[in-house]
DRENKOLDO-123640 format. One record per atom (N, C-alpha, C): x, y, z; residue in three letters. Coordinates in steps of 0.02 Angstrom, whole numbers, padded with zeros to 5 digits, always signed. Layout:
REM DRENKOLDO-123640
XYZALA;...
//
This chain:
REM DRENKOLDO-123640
-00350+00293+00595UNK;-00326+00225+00607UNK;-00380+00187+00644UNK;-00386+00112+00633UNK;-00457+00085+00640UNK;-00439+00034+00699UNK;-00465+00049+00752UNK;-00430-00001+00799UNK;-00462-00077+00835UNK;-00443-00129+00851UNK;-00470-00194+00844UNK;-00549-00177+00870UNK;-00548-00148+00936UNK;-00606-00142+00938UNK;-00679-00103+00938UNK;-00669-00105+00890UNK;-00708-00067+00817UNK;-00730-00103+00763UNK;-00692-00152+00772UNK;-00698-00225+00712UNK;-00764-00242+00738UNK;-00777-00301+00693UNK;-00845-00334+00685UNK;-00839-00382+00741UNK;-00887-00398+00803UNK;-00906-00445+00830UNK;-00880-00523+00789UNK;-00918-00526+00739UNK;-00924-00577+00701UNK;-00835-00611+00684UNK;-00775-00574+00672UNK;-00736-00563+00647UNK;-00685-00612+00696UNK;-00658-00659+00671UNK;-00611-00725+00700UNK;-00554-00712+00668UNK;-00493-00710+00726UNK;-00418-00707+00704UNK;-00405-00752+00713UNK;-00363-00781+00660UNK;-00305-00839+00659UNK;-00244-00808+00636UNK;-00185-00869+00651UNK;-00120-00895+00639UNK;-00107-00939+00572UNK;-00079-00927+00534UNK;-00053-00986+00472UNK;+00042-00997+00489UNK;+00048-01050+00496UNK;+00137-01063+00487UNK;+00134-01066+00445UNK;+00181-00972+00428UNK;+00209-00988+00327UNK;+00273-00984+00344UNK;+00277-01010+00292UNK;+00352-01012+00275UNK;+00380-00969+00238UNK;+00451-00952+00249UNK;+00487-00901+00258UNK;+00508-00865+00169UNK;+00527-00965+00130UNK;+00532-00925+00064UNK;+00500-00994+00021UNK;+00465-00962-00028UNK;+00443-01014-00067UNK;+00469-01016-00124UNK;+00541-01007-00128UNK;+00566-01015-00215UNK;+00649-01040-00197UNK;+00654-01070-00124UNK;+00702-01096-00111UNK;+00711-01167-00069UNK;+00778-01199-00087UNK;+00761-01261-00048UNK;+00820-01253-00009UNK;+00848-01212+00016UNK;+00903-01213+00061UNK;+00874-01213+00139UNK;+00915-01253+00193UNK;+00865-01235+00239UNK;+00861-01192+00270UNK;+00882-01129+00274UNK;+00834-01062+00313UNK;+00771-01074+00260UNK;+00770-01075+00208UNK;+00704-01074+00171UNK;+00623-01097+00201UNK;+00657-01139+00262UNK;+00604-01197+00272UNK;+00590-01168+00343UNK;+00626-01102+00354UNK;+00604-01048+00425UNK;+00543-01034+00423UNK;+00506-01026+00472UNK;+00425-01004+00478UNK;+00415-00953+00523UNK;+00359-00924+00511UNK;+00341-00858+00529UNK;+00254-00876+00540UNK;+00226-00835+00586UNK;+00161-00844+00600UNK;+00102-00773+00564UNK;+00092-00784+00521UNK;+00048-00738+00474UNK;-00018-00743+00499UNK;-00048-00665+00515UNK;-00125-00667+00522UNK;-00176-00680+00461UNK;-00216-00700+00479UNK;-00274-00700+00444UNK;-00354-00670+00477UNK;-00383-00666+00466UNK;-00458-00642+00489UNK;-00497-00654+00452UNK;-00555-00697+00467UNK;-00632-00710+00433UNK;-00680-00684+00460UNK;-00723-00699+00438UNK;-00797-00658+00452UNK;-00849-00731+00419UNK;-00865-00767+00456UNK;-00917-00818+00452UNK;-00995-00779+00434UNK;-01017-00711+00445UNK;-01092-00703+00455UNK;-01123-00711+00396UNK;-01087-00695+00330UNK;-01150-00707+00297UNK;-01126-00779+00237UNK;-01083-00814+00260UNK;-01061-00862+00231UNK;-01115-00915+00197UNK;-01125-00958+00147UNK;-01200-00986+00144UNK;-01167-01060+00138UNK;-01087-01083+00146UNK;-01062-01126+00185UNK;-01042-01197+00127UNK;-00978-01220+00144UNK;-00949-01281+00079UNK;-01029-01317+00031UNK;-01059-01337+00061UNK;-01113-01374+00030UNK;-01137-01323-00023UNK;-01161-01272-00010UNK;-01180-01218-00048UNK;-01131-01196-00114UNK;-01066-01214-00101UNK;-01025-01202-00151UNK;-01008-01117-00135UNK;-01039-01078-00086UNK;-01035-01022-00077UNK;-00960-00970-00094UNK;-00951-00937-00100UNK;-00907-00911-00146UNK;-00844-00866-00102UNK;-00792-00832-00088UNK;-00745-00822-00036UNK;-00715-00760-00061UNK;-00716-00695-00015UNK;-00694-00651-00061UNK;-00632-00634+00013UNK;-00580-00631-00034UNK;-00514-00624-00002UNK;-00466-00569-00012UNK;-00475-00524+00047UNK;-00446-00447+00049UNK;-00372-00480+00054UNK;-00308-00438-00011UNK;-00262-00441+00007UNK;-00224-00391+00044UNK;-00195-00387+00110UNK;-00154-00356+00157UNK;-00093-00312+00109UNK;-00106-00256+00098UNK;-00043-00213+00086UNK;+00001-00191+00124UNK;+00031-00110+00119UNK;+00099-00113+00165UNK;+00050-00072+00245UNK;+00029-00105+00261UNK;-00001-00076+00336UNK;-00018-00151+00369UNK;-00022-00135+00443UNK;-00082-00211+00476UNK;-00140-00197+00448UNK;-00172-00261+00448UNK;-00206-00266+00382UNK;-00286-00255+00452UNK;-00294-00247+00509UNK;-00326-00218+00562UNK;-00343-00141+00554UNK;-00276-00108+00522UNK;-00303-00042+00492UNK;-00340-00016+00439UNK;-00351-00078+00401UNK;-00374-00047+00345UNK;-00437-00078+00331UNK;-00488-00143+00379UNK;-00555-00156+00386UNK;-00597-00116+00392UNK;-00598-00056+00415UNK;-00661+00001+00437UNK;-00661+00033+00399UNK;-00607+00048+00340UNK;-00598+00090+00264UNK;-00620+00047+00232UNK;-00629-00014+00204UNK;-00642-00031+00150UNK;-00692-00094+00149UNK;-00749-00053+00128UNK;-00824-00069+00131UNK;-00854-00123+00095UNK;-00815-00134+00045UNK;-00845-00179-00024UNK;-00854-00232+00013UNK;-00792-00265+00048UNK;-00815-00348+00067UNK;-00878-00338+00113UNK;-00885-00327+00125UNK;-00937-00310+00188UNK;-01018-00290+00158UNK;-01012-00256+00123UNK;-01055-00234+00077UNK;-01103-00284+00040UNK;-01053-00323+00021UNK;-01088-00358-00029UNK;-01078-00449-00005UNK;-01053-00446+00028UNK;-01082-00518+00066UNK;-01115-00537+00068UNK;-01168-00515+00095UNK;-01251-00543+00110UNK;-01269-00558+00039UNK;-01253-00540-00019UNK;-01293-00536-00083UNK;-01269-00596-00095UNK;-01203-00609-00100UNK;-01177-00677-00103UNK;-01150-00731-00055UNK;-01208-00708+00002UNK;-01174-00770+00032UNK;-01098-00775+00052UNK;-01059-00734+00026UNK;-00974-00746+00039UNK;-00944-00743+00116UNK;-00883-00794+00107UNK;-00855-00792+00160UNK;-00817-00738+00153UNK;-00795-00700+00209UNK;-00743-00618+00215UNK;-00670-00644+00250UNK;-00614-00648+00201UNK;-00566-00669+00240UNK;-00514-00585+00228UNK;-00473-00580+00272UNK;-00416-00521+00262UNK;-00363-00555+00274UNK;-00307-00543+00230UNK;-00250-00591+00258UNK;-00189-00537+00245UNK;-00146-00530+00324UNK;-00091-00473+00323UNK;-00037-00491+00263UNK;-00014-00443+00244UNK;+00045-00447+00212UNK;+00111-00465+00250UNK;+00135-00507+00227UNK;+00226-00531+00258UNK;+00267-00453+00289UNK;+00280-00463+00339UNK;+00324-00380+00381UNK;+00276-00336+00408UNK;+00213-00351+00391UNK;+00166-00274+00411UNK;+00141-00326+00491UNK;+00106-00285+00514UNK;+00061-00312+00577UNK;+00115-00351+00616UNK;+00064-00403+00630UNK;+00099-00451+00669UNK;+00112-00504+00636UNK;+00121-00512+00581UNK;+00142-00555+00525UNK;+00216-00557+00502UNK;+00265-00559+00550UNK;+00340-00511+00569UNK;+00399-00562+00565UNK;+00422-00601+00506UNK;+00474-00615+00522UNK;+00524-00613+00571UNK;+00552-00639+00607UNK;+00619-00629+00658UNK;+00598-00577+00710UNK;+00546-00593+00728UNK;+00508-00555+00786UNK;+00481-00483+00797UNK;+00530-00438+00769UNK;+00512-00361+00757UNK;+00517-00327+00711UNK;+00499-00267+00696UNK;+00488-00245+00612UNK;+00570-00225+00616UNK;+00583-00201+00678UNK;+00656-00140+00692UNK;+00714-00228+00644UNK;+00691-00277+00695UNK;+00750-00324+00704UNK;+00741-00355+00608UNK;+00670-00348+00577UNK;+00703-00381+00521UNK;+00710-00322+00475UNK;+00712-00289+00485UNK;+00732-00223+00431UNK;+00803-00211+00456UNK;+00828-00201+00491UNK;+00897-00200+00511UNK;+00956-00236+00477UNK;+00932-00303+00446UNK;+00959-00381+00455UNK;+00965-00383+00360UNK;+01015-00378+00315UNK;+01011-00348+00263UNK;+00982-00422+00236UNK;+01009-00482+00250UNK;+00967-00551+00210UNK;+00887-00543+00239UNK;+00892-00540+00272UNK;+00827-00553+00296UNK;+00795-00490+00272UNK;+00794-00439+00251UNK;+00742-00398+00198UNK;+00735-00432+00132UNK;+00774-00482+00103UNK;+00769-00520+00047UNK;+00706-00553+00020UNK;+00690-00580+00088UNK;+00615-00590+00103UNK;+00562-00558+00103UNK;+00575-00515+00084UNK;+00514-00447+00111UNK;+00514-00413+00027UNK;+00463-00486-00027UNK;+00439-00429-00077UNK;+00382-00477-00101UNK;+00362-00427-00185UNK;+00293-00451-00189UNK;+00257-00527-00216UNK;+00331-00558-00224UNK;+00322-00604-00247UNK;+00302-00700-00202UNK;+00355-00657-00151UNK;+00342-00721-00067UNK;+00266-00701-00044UNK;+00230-00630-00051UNK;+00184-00599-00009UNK;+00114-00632-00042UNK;+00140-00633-00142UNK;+00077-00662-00150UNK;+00076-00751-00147UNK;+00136-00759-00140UNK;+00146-00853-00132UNK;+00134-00844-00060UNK;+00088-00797-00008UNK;+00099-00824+00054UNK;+00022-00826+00069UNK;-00029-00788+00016UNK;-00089-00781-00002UNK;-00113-00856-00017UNK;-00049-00866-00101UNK;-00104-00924-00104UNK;-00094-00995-00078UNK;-00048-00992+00006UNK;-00057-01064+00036UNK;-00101-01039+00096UNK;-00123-00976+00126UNK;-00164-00967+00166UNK;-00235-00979+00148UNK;-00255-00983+00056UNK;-00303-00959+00025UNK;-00320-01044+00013UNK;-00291-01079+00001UNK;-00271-01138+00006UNK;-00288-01173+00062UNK;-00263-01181+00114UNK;-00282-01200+00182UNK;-00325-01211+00197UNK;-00357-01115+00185UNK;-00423-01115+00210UNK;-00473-01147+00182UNK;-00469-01166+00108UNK;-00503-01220+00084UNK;-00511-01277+00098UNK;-00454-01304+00106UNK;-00430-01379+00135UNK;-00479-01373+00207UNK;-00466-01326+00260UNK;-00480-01346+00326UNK;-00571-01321+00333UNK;-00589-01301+00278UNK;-00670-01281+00279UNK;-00697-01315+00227UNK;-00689-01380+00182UNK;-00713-01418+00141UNK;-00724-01371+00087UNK;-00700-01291+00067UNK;-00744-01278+00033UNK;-00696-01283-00031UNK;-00675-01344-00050UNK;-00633-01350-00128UNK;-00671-01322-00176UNK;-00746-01294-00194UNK;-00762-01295-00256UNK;-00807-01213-00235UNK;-00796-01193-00182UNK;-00789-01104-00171UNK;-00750-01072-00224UNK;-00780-01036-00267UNK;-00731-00987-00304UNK;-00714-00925-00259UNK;-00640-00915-00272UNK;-00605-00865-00233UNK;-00607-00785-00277UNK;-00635-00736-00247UNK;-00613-00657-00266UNK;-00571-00621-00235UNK;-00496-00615-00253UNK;-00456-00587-00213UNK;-00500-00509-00232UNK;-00454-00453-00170UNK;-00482-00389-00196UNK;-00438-00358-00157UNK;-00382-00285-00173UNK;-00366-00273-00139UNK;-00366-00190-00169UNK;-00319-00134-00123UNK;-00311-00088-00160UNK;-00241-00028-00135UNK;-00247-00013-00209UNK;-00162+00017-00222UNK;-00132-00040-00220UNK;-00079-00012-00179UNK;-00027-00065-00199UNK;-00061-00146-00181UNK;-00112-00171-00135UNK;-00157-00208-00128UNK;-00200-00218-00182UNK;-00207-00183-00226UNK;-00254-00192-00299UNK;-00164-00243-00336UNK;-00141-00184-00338UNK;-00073-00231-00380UNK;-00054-00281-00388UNK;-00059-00324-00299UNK;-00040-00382-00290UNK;-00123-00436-00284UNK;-00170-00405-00304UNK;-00224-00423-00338UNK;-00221-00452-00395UNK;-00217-00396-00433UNK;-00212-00412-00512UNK;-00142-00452-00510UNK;-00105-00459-00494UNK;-00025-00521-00497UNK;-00065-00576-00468UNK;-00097-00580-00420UNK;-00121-00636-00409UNK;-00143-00681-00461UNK;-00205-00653-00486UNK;-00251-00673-00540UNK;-00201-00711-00592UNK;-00178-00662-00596UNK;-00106-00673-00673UNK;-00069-00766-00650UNK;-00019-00746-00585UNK;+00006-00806-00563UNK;-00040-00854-00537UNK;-00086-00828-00485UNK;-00108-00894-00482UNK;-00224-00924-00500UNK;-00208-00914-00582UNK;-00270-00924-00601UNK;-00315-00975-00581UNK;-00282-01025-00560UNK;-00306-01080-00519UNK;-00338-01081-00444UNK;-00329-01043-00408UNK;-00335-01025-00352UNK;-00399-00974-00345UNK;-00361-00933-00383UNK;-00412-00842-00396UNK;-00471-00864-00464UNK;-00534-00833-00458UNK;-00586-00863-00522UNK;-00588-00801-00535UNK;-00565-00739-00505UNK;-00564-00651-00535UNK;-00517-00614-00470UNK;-00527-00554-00498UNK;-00484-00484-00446UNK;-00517-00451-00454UNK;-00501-00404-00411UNK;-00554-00323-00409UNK;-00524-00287-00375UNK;-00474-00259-00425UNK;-00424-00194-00404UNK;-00432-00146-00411UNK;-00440-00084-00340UNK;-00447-00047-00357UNK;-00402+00017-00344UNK;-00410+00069-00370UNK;-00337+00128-00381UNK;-00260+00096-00363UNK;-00253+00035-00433UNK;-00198-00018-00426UNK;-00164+00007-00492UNK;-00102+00051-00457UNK;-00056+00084-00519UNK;-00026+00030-00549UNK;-00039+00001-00584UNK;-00016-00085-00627UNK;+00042-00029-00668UNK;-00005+00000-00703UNK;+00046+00034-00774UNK;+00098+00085-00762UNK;+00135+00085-00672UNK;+00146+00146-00653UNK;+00243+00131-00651UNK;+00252+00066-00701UNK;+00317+00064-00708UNK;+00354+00068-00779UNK;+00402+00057-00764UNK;+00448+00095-00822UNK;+00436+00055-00870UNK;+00436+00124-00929UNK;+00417+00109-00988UNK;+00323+00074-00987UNK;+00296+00095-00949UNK;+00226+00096-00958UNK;+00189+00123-00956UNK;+00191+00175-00902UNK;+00162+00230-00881UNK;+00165+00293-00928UNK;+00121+00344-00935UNK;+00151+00407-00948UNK;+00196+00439-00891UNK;+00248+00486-00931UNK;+00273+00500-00877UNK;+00248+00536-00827UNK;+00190+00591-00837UNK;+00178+00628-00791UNK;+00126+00577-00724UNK;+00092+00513-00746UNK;+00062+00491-00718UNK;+00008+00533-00698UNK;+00006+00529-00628UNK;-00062+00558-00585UNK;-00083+00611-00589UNK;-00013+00674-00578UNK;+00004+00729-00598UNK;-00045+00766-00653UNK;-00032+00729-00699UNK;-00038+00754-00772UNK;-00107+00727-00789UNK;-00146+00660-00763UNK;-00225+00680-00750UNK;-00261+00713-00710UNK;-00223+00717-00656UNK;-00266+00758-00603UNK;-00257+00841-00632UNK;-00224+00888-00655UNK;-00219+00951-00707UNK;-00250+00941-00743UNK;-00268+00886-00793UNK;-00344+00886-00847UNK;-00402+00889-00832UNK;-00379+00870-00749UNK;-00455+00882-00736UNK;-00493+00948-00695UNK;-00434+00982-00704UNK;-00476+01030-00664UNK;-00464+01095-00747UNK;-00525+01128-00734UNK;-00527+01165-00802UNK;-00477+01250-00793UNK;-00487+01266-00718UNK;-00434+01303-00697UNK;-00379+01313-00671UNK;-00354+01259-00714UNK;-00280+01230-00667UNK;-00227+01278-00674UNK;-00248+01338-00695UNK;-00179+01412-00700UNK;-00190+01441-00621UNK;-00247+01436-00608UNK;-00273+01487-00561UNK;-00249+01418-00490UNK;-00272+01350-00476UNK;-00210+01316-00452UNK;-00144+01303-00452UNK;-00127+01317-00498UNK;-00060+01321-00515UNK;-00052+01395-00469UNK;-00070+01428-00457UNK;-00035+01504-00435UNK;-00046+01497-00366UNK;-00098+01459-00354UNK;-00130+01468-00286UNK;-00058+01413-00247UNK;-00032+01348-00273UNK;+00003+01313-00262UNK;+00087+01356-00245UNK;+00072+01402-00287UNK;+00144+01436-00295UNK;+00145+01482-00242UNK;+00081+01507-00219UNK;+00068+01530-00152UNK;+00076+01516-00115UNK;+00091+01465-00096UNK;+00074+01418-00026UNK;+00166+01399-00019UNK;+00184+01382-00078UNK;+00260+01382-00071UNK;+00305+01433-00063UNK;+00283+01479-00088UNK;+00317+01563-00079UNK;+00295+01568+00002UNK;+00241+01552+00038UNK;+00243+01610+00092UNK;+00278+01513+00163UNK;+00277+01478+00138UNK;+00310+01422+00157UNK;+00399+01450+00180UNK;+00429+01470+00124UNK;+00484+01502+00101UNK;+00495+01553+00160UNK;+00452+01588+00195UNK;+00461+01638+00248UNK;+00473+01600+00305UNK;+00464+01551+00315UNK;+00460+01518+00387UNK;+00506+01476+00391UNK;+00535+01442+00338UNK;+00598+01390+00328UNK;+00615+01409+00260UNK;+00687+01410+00292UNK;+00748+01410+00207UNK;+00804+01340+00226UNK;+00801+01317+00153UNK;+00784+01349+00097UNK;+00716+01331+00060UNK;+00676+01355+00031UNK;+00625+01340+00029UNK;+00600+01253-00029UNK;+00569+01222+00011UNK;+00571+01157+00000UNK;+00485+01136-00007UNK;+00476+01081-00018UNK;+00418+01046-00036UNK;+00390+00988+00029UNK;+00432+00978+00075UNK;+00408+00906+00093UNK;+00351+00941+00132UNK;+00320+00878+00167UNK;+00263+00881+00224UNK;+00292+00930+00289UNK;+00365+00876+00302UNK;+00377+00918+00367UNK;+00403+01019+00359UNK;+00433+01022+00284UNK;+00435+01092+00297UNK;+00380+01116+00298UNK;+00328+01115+00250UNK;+00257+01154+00262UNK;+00223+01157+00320UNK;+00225+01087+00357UNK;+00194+01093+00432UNK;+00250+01147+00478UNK;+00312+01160+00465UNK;+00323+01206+00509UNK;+00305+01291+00495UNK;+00288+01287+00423UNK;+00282+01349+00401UNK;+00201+01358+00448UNK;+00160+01322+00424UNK;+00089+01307+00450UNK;+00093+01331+00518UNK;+00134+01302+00560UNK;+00149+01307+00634UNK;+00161+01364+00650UNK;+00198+01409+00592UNK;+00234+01467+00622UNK;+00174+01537+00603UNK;+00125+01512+00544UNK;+00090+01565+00518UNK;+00051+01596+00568UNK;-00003+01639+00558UNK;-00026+01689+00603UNK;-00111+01651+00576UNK;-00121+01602+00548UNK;-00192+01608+00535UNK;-00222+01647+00463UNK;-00164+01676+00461UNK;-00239+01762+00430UNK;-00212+01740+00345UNK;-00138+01686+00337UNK;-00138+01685+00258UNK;-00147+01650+00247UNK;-00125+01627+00179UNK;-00145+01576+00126UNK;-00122+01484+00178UNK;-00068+01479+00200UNK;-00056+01427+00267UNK;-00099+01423+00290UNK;-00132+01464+00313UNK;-00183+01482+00383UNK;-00239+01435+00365UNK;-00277+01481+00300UNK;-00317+01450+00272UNK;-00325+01372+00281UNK;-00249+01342+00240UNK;-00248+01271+00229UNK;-00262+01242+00303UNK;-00229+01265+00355UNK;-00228+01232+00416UNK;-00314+01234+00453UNK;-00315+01294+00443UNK;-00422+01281+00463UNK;-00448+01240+00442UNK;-00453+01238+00378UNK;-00463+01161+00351UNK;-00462+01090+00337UNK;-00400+01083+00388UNK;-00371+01020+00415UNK;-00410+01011+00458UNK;-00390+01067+00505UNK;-00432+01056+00593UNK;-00502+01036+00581UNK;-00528+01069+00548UNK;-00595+01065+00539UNK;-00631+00979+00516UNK;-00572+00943+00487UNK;-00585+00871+00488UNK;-00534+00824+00527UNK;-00470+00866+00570UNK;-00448+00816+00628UNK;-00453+00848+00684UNK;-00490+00921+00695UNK;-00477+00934+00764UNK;-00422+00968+00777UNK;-00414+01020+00825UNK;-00364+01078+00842UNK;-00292+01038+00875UNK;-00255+01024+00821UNK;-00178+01014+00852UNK;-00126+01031+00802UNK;-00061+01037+00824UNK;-00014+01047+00791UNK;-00013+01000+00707UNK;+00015+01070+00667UNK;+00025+01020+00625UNK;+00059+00945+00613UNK;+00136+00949+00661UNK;+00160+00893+00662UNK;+00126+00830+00682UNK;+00081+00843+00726UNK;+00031+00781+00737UNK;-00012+00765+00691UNK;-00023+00791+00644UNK;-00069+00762+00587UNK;-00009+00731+00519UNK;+00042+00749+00526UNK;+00091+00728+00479UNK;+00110+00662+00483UNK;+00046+00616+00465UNK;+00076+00557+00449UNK;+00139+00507+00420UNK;+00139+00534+00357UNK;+00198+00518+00334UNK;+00270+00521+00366UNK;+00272+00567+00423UNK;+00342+00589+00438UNK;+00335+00528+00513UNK;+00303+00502+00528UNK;+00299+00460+00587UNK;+00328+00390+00548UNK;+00373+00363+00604UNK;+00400+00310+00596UNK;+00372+00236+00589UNK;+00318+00232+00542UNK;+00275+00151+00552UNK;+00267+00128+00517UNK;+00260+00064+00526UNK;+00265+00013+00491UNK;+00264+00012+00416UNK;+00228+00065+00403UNK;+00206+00066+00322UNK;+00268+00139+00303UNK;+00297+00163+00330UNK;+00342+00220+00315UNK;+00415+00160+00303UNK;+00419+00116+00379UNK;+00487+00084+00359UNK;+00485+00045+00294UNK;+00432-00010+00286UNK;+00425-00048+00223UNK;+00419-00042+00168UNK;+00380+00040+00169UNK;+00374+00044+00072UNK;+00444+00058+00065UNK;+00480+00084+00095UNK;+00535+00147+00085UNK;+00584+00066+00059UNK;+00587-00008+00100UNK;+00606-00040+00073UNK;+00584-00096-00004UNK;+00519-00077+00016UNK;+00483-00104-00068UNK;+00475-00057-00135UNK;+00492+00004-00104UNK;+00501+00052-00165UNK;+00587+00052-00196UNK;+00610+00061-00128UNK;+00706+00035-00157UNK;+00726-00034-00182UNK;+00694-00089-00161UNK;+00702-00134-00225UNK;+00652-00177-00278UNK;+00599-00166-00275UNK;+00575-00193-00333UNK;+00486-00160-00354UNK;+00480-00118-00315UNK;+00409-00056-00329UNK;+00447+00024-00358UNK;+00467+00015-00407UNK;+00493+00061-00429UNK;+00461+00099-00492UNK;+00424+00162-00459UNK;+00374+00189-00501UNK;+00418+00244-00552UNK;+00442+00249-00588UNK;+00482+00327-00615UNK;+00423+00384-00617UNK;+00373+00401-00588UNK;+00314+00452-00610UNK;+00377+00523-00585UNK;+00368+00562-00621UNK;+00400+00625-00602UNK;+00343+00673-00635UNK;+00340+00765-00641UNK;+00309+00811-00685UNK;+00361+00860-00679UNK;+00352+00878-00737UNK;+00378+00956-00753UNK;+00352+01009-00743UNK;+00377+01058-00730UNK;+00340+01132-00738UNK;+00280+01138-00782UNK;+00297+01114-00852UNK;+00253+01146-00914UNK;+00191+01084-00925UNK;+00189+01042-00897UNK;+00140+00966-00892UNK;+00084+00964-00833UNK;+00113+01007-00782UNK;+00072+01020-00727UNK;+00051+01070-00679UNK;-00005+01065-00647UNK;-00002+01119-00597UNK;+00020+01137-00532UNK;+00060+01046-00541UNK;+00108+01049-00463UNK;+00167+01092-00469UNK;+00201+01089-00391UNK;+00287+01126-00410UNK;+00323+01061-00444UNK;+00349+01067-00503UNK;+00401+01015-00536UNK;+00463+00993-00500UNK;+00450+00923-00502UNK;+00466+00864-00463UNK;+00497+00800-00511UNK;+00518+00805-00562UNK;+00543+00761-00611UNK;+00584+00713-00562UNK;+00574+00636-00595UNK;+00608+00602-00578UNK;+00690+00580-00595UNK;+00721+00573-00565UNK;+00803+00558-00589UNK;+00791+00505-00571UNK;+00817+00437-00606UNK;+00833+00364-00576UNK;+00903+00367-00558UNK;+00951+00398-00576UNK;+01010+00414-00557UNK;+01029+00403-00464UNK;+00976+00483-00449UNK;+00976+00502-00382UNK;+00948+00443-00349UNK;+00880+00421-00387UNK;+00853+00373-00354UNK;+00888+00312-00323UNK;+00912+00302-00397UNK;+00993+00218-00390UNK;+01036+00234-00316UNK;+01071+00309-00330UNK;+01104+00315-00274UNK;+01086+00313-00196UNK;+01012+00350-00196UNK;+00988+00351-00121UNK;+00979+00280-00098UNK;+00935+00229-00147UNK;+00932+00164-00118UNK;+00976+00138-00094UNK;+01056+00145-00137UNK;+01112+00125-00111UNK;+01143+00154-00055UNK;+01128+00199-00047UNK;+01150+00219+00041UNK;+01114+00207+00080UNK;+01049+00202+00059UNK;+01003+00173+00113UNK;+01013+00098+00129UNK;+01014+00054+00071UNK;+01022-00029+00080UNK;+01055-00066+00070UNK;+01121-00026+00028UNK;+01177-00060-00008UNK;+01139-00122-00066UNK;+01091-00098-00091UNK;+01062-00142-00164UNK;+01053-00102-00206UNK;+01050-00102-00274UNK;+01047-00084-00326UNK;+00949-00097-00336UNK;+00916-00043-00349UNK;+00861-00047-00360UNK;+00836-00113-00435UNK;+00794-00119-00445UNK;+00774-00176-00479UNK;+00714-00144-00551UNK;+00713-00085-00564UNK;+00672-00041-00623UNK;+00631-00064-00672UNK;+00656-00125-00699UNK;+00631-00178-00738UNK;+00610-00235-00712UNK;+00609-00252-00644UNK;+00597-00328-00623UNK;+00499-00352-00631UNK;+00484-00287-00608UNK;+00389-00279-00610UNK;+00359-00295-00679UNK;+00383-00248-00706UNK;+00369-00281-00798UNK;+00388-00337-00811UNK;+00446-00370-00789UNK;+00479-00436-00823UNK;+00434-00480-00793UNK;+00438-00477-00716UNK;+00405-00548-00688UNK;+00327-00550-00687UNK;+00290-00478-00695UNK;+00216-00488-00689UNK;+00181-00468-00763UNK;+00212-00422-00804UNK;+00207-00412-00874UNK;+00175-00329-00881UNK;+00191-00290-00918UNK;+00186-00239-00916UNK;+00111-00205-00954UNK;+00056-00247-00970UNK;-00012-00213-00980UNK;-00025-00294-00934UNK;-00113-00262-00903UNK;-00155-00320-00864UNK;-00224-00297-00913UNK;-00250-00353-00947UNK;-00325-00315-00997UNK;-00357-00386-00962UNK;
//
């Protein structure tokens, strides 16, 4: 995790008053919220120049965490002169509706607000602005983001061509919804690519069999394996895996390296952008891969969202509203 100060000297935070919903005229609609942004002036070559603006879009994290990972804007600035803007996504950071992540996730209207379609209409009046308030109207804009930040990249481009002059998405599962994808997805390339994927495949089945000794009934997630990990002696196939962790975070419990199972910001929000309208079906089978088979049910899926949010997931809405190939 990349923390502010670590950031670039150069690197200026602002405030934008956005507004709350842009596809309504009722008045909560016209509620505002204070969204970050961050520029980077150094290698800008400035409005007169026509100089060109490349604009990181904020996925499901503060968008503070993810500057010291991702190199491109930074990289290639100087070549063009570009201005470096990052702009948080709506709910992540400090970009927080109704004051706290707890208080608007709690609040069932007020998650209504919280998808990809307000996030990229909140891009292009910040993207906007910043034009207006730096003369630079005739700057061509490069959004760029990645994963689910590549996604709402490439949607950008799509909705708003006027704004955006390209995208540059990268590992942005576009094709990873229903009826587009293969089913096995990732699964089922990552097994093509390895030429001994029997001999992974066994080694995988290893790791779950001696998992199985330490917790029943024997299961797949993060947190059972980290207790199996916890409980091993070092000397097996666990053991192994866990030296190998340490060896790139340093000697602690497994539970402290188990990201996923920690409560933040990006654990509460996808869990609500995947239950209503990021709805990937990727599942694999036994005979398709070298993982343990994990097939997807939309069934189970329909039901968990509904105990989790009382909404009916949305399976088709990604294809309908953004279109199901990007060439």
């Amino acid at each position: 995790m990349s923390s502010s100060s670590s950031l670039p000297e150069s690197l200026r935070t602002f405030y934008y008053t956005q507004r709350l919903d842009h596809f309504n005229y009722r008045p909560d609609s016209y509620t505002t919220f204070q969204q970050r942004y961050m520029m980077d002036f150094k290698y800008w070559g400035g409005p007169k120049a026509n100089a060109p603006i490349f604009a990181y879009l904020g996925a499901e994290a503060p968008v503070d965490q993810d500057m010291n990972f991702v190199g491109f804007l930074r990289e290639n600035a100087p070549q063009f002169n570009a201005l470096i803007v990052y702009i948080e996504h709506r709910f992540y950071g400090k970009s927080i509706p109704f004051g706290s992540m707890k208080d608007a996730m709690e609040n069932a209207s007020t998650r209504g607000y919280f998808n990809s379609a307000q996030a990229i209409a909140d891009y292009a009046d910040v993207l906007l602005h910043i034009k207006q308030r730096f003369s630079a109207h005739n700057s061509p804009i490069i959004v760029i983001g990645g994963s689910y930040g590549g996604m709402l990249a490439s949607w950008f481009r799509l909705k708003y061509p006027h704004i955006a002059l390209g995208a540059l998405a990268s590992s942005a599962p576009i094709l990873y919804f229903n009826g587009v994808a293969p089913q096995a997805g990732y699964y089922y390339i990552v097994t093509k690519d390895f030429k001994h994927s029997y001999e992974v495949k066994e080694y995988l089945d290893k790791v779950i069999t001696e998992a199985a000794q330490y917790n029943e009934p024997p299961m797949y997630p993060v947190s059972t394996m980290c207790e199996a990990i916890d409980a091993s002696n070092n000397s097996d196939t666990l053991g192994q895996i866990f030296e190998g962790v340490v060896a790139y975070k340093g000697k602690k419990p497994c539970y402290d390296m188990d990201e996923y199972n920690l409560p933040s910001q990006t654990n509460i929000g996808w869990s609500w952008q995947a239950c209503s309208e990021m709805v990937m079906p990727i599942g694999h089978e036994r005979n398709d891969s070298m993982f343990p088979a994990a097939p997807f049910n939309m069934k189970s899926f329909v039901d968990d969202c509904m105990s989790y949010y009382g909404v009916l997931p949305q399976p088709h809405w990604v294809t309908t509203y953004y279109g199901g190939h990007v060439c």
